[in-house]
N, C-alpha and C positions, 0 to 999 in steps of 0.2 A: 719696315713694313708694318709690323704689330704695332710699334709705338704712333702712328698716321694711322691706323686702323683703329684704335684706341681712345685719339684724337675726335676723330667722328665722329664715335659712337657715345664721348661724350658729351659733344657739340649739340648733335640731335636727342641727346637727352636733356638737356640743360633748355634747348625749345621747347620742348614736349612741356617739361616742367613749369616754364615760364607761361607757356598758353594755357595748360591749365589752372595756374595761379589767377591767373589775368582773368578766364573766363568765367571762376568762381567769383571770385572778387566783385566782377561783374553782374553777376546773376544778382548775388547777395546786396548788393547796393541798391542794384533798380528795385528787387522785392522789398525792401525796407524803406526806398523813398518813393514808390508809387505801388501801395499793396492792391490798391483796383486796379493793376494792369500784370500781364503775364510778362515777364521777360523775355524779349525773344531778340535773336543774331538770324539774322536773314529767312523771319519765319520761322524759326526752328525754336522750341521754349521745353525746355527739362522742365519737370514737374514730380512731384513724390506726391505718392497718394495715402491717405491717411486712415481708409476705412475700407472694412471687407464686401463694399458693395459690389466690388466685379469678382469676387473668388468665384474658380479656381484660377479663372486666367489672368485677372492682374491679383497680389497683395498688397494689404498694409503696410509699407514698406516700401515696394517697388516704386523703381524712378520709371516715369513715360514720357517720350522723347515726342512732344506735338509740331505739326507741321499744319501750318496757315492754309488752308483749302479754301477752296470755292463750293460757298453753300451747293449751287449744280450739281456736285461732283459727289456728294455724300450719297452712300446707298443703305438702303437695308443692309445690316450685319455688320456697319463700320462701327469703328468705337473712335467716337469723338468725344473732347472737354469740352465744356460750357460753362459760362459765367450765370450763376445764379441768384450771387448776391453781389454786391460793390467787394466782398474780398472773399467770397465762395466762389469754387472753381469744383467741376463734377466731372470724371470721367467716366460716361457706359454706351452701353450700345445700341445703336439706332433699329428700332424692332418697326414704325412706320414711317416714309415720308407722305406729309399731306400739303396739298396745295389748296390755298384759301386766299380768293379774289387774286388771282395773280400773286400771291406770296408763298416761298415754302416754309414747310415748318416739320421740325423733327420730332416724334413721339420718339423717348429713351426708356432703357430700364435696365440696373445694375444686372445681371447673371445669376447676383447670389439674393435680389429683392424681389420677393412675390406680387409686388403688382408695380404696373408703369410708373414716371416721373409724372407727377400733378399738375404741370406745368406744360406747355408746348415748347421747344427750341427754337427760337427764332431767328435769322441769321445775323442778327447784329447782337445776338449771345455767343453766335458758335467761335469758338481762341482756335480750331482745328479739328485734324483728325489723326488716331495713333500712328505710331511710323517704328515705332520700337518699345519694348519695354525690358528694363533691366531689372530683375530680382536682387530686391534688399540693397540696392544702391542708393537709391534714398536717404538712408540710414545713415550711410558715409556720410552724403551731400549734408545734411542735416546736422550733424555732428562736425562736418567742416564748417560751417558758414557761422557756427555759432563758438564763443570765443575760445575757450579752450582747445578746439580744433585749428580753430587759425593758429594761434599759437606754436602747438606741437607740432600741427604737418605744412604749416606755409611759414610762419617766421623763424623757427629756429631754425629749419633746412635754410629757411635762403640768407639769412647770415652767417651760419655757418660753410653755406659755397663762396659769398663774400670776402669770409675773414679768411679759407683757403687761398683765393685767390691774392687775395692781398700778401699774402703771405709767401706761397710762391712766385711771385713777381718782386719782393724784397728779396726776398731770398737768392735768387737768382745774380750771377756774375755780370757784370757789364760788360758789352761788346769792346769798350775800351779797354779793359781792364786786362781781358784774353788777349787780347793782338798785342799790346806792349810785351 
């Protein structure tokens, strides 16, 4: 029973492993061959933010988990990302929406910046709006994707469960070999 129980739990770890391998891998590819575009898996786009313009509530550091909205759906008080430049990406909080000739647009302003964003948000800038933020995961992310980190935490591990497994699979007795 333990050794089936053991079995499993290495199973679904050895996934867990592999989708996070795979989703990083992921991320770090598309950011590197299309820097004007945000990465995203069904709307959904990890981002590390790089400066203290939303302290206390988001850091330097901190990863933010964007999800694809519909300009409609933004209100006062959401904290959406916006594209600002061809490879600027902002995340703060929506302090007014205004509506000009049938179009909406969002006024922003980081938390920890004394006056508004100079700029209007227009909906073919807005990447989303927050859905999570992780403290100091960023940091990881950042430190994985860049080489030394693949290295140490994605190739040595997964050649090392390789060369395991290879090894007990040689190792291992033939089913012919028992029954004679």
């Amino acid at each position: 029973m333990i050794k089936s129980l053991s079995k499993v739990i290495s199973i679904i770890f050895l996934v867990i492993i592999f989708f996070v391998i795979a989703f990083l891998l992921y991320f770090t590819f598309q950011s590197k061959k299309h820097p004007e575009k945000v990465p995203t898996i069904f709307g959904i786009s990890p981002l590390t933010v790089l400066t203290n313009s939303m302290h206390p509530y988001i850091k330097a550091g901190d990863m933010v988990i964007i999800n694809k909205v519909n300009p409609a759906d933004v209100k006062v008080n959401d904290v959406i990302t916006f594209q600002e430049t061809a490879t600027k990406f902002i995340t703060h909080r929506v302090i007014a929406v205004q509506q000009d000739q049938g179009k909406v647009g969002f006024v922003t302003k980081g938390d920890n910046n004394n006056v508004q964003d100079s700029k209007i948000v227009t909906p073919d800038h807005l990447v989303g709006s927050l859905v999570l933020k992780i403290p100091k995961a960023g940091y990881f992310a950042k430190f994985v994707s860049g080489p030394i980190g693949f290295i140490l935490l994605i190739l040595i591990p997964a050649t090392g469960y390789i060369c395991l497994e290879v090894y007990e699979r040689l190792s291992r007795p033939k089913r012919n070999e028992r029954l004679s």
